[in-house]
GULOSE-167998 format. One record per residue (C-alpha): residue number from 0; x negated, y, z negated. Coordinates in Angstrom, 3 decimals. Layout:
N
PT;NUM;X;Y;Z
...
//
This chain:
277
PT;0;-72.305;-155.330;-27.277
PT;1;-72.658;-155.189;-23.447
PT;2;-71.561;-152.856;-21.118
PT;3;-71.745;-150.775;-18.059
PT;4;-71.057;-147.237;-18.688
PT;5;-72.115;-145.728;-15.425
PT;6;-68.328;-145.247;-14.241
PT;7;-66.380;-142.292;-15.234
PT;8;-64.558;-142.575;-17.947
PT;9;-61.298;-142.323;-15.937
PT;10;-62.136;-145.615;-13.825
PT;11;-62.632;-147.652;-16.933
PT;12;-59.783;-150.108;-17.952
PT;13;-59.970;-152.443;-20.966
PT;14;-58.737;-155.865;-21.269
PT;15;-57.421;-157.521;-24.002
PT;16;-56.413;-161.209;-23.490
PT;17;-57.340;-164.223;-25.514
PT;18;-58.304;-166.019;-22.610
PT;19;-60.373;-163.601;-20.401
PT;20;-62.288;-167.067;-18.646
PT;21;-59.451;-168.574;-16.939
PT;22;-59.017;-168.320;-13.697
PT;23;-56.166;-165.418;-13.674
PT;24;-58.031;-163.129;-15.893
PT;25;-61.148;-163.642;-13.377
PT;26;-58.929;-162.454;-10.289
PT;27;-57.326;-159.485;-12.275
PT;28;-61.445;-158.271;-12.885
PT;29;-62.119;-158.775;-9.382
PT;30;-59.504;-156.903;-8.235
PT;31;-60.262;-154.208;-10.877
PT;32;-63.809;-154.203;-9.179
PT;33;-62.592;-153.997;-5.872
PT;34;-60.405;-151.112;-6.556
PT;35;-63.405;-149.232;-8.252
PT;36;-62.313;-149.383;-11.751
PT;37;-64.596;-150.816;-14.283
PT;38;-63.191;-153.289;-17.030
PT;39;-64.338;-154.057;-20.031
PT;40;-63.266;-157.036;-21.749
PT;41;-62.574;-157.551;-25.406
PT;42;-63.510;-160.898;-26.522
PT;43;-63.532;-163.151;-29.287
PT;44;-67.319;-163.970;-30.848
PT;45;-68.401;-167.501;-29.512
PT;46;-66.608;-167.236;-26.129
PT;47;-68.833;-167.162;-23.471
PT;48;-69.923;-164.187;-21.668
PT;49;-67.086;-163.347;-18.481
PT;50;-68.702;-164.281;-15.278
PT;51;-67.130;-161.062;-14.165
PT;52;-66.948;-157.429;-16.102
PT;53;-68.177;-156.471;-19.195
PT;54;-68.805;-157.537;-22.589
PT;55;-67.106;-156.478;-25.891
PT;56;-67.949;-159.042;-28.669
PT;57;-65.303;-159.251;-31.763
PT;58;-65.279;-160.753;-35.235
PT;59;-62.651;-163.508;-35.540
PT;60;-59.273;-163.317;-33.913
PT;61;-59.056;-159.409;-34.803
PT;62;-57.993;-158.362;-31.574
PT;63;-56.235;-155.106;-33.206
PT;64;-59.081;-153.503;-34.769
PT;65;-61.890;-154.318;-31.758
PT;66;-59.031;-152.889;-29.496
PT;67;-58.823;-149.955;-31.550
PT;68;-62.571;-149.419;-32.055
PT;69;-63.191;-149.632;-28.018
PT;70;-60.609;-147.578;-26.814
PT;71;-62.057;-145.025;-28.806
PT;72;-65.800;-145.833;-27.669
PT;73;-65.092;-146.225;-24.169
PT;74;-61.893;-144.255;-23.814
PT;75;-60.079;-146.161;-20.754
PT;76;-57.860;-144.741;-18.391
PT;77;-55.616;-147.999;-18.700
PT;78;-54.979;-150.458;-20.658
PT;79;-54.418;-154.229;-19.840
PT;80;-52.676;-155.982;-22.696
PT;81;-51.565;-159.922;-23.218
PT;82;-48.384;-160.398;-25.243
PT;83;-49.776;-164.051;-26.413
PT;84;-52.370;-164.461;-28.894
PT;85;-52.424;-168.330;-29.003
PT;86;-49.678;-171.113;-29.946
PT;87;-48.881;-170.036;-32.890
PT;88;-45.823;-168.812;-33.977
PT;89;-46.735;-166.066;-35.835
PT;90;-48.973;-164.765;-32.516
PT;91;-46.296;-165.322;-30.269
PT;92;-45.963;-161.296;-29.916
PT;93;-49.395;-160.341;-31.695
PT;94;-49.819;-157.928;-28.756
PT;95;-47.008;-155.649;-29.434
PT;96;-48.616;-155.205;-32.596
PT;97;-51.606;-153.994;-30.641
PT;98;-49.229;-152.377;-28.594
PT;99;-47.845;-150.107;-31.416
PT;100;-51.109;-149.178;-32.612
PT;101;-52.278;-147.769;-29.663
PT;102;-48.893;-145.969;-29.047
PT;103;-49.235;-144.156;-32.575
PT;104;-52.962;-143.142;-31.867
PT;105;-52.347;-142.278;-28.310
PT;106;-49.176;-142.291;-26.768
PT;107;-50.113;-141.546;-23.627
PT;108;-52.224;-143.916;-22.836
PT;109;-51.680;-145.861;-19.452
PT;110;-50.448;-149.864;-21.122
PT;111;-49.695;-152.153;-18.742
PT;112;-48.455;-155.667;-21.076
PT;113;-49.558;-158.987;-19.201
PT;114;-47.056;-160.849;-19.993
PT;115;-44.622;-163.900;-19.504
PT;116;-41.807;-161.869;-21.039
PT;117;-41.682;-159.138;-18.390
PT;118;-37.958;-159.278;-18.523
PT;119;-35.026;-160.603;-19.796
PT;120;-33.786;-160.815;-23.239
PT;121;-37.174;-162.117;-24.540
PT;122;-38.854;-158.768;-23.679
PT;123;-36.307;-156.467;-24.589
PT;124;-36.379;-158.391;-28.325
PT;125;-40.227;-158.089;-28.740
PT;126;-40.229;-154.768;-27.465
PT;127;-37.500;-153.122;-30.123
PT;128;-38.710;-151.026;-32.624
PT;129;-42.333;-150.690;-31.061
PT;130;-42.089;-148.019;-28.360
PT;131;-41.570;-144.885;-28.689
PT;132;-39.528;-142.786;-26.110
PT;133;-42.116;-141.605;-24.173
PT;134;-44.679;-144.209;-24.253
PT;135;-46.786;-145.039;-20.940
PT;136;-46.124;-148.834;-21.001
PT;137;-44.787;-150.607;-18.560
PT;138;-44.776;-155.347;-18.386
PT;139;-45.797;-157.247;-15.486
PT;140;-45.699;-161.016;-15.053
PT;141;-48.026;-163.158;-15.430
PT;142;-47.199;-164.882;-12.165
PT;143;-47.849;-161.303;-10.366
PT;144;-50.916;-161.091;-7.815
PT;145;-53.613;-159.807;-8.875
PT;146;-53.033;-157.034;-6.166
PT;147;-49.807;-155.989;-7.846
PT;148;-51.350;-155.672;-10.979
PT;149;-53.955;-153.726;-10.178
PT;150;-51.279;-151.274;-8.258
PT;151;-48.902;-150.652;-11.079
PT;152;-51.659;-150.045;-13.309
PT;153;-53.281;-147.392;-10.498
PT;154;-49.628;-145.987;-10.192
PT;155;-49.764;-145.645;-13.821
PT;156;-52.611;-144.176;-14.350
PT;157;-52.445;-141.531;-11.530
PT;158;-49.799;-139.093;-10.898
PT;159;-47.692;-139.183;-7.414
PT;160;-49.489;-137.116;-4.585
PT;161;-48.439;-133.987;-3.496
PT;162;-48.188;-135.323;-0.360
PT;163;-47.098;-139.144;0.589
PT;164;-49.172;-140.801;3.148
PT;165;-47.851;-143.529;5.447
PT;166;-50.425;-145.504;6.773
PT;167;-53.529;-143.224;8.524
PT;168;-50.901;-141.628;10.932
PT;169;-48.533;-139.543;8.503
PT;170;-48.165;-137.237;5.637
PT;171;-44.465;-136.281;4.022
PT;172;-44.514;-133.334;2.489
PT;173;-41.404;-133.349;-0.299
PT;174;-42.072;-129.698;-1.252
PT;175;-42.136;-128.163;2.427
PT;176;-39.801;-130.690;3.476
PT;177;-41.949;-131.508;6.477
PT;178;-43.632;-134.844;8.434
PT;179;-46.951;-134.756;9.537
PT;180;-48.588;-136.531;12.091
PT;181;-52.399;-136.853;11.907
PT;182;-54.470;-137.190;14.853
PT;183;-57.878;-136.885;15.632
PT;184;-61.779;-137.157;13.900
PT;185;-60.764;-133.542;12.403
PT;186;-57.767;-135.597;10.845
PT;187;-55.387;-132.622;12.485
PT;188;-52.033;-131.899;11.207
PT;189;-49.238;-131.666;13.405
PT;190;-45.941;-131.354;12.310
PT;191;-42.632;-133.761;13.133
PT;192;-39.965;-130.890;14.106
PT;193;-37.353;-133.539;15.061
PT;194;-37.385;-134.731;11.308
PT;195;-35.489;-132.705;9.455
PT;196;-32.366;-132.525;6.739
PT;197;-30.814;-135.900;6.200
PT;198;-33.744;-137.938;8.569
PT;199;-36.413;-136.262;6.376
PT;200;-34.095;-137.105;3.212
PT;201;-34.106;-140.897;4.972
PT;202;-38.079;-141.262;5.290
PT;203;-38.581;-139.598;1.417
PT;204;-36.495;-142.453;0.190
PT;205;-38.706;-144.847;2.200
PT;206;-41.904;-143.248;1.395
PT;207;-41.241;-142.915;-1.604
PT;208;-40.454;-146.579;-2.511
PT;209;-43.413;-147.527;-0.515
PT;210;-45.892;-145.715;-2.759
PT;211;-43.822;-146.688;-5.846
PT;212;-44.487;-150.370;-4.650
PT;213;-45.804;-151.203;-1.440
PT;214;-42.833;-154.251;0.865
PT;215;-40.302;-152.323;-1.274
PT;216;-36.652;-152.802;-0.037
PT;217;-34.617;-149.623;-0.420
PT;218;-30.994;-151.177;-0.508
PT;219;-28.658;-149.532;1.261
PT;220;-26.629;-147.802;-1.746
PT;221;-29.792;-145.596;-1.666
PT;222;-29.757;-144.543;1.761
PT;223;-25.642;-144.171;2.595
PT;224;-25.603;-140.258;0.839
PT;225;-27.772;-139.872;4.156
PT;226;-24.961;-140.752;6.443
PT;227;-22.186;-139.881;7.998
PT;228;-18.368;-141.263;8.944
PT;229;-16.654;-144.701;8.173
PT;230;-19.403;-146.929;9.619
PT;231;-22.249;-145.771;7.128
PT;232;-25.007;-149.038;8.236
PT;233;-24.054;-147.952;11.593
PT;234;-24.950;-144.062;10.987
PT;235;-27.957;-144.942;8.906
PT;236;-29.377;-147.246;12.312
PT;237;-28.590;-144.277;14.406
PT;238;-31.142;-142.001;12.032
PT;239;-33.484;-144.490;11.478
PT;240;-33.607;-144.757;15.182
PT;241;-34.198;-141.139;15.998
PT;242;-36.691;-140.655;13.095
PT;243;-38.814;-143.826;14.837
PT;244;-38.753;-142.431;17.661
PT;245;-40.018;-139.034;16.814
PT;246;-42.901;-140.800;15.001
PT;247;-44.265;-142.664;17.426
PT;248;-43.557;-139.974;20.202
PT;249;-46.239;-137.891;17.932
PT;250;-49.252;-140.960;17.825
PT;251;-48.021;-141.421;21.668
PT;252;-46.653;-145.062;20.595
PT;253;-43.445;-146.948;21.223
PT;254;-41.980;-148.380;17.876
PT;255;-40.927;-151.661;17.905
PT;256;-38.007;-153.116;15.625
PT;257;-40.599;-154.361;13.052
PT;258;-42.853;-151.295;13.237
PT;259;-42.684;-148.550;10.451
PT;260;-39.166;-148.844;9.370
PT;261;-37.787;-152.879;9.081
PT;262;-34.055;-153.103;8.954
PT;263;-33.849;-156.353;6.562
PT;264;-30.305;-157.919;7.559
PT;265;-27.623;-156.873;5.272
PT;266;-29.877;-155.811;2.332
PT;267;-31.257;-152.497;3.055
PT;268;-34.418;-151.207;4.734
PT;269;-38.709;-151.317;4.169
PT;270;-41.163;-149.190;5.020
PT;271;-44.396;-150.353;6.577
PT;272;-47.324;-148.492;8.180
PT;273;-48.273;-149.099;11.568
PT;274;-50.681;-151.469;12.371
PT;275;-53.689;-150.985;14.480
PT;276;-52.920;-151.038;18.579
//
């Protein structure tokens, strides 16, 4: 068994996929590196050693008990988990098996299933019976970018923040009900006065999305209890508008239509932080 154990124990995610060599597996570590997190691979005995992350060798095809027996070695802050164990039928959902275990030993324990069968009836069917109600597991698909993967797993693993940031320039504050602008070396505070009640209830939404999933559309349903009269799109632009322009009146910049908040036509809006000058 090789590893590296010089991370925390709360950057350490273990992988457990049948085919940790291929190319997808290979981005998902690298991203995991990048991110700072250190994975650790469960792998069959004869495979050959991952050109990227640890080392975990196994006897046989008994994913289940090496999973078991490392989690409690190296005690992860995540878990990355295939569905798949090979072509055969009987292994066609060997990882909800692996799933369940680790749900009855530790149910809260961050799970993250890498999966073809991250929705739809296939998903729902493999799923029933394993989970219990309050079970931190969550699928993503196998076509996902390595990026997103890493980010639901980080979102996972890690509480919201106190405080949302948007970009380097602002802070929302749900408990004070207050923007911040940040300026400055010192990385000064200043608050947004001219964003408050329903605009502050506008950017939340936003902001809140955004950290949820960074390019997130909030649809408009989500954003029309923060408007007023018949014409609600129309009342929402006319917010949307005054909260842009209170933001970049407080980094001394004039917002653009696709700068910080991107009307997408008929669908809803997206949040974006400002890019560099």
């Amino acid at each position: 068994m090789t590893h590296n154990s010089r991370q925390a124990p709360g950057r350490r995610i273990l992988i457990v996929d049948d085919e940790p060599d291929t190319a997808l597996i290979q981005s998902v570590l690298r991203a995991l590196h990048v991110d700072g997190f250190e994975p650790i691979v469960v792998r069959p005995e004869g495979s050959g050693p991952a050109s990227v992350g640890a080392e975990i060798p196994v006897t046989g095809d008994d994913f289940e008990s090496e999973t078991l027996f490392a989690i409690a070695e190296h005690r992860p802050a995540g878990v990355i988990l295939d569905v798949r164990f090979g072509e055969h039928r009987d292994d066609l959902f060997k990882g909800l098996n692996i799933l369940g275990k680790i749900v009855e030993r530790d149910p809260e324990l961050p799970v993250l299933m890498f999966t073809q069968y991250a929705r739809g009836p296939a998903r729902d069917a493999a799923v029933a019976g394993t989970l219990r109600h309050d079970a931190r597991v969550d699928f993503v698909d196998k076509l996902a970018s390595p990026e997103e993967v890493v980010l639901r797993l980080r979102r996972m693993i890690g509480a919201a923040p106190e405080r949302i940031p948007i970009g380097q320039e602002f802070l929302v504050d749900p408990d004070s009900e207050v923007v911040f602008a940040i300026s400055g070396e010192q990385q000064t505070e200043a608050p947004i006065p001219d964003i408050q009640g329903m605009k502050f209830g506008i950017l939340l939404e936003l902001a809140s999305a955004f950290y949820r999933s960074p390019g997130e559309l909030v649809p408009f349903s989500r954003l029309e209890r923060f408007s007023e009269g018949e014409d609600s799109r129309a009342s929402l632009r006319v917010r949307i508008r005054e909260i842009k322009n209170a933001m970049g009146d407080s980094v001394g910049r004039r917002l653009g239509p696709n700068d910080l908040i991107i009307n997408v036509r008929n669908r809803g809006y997206r949040l974006t932080p400002l890019r560099p000058e």
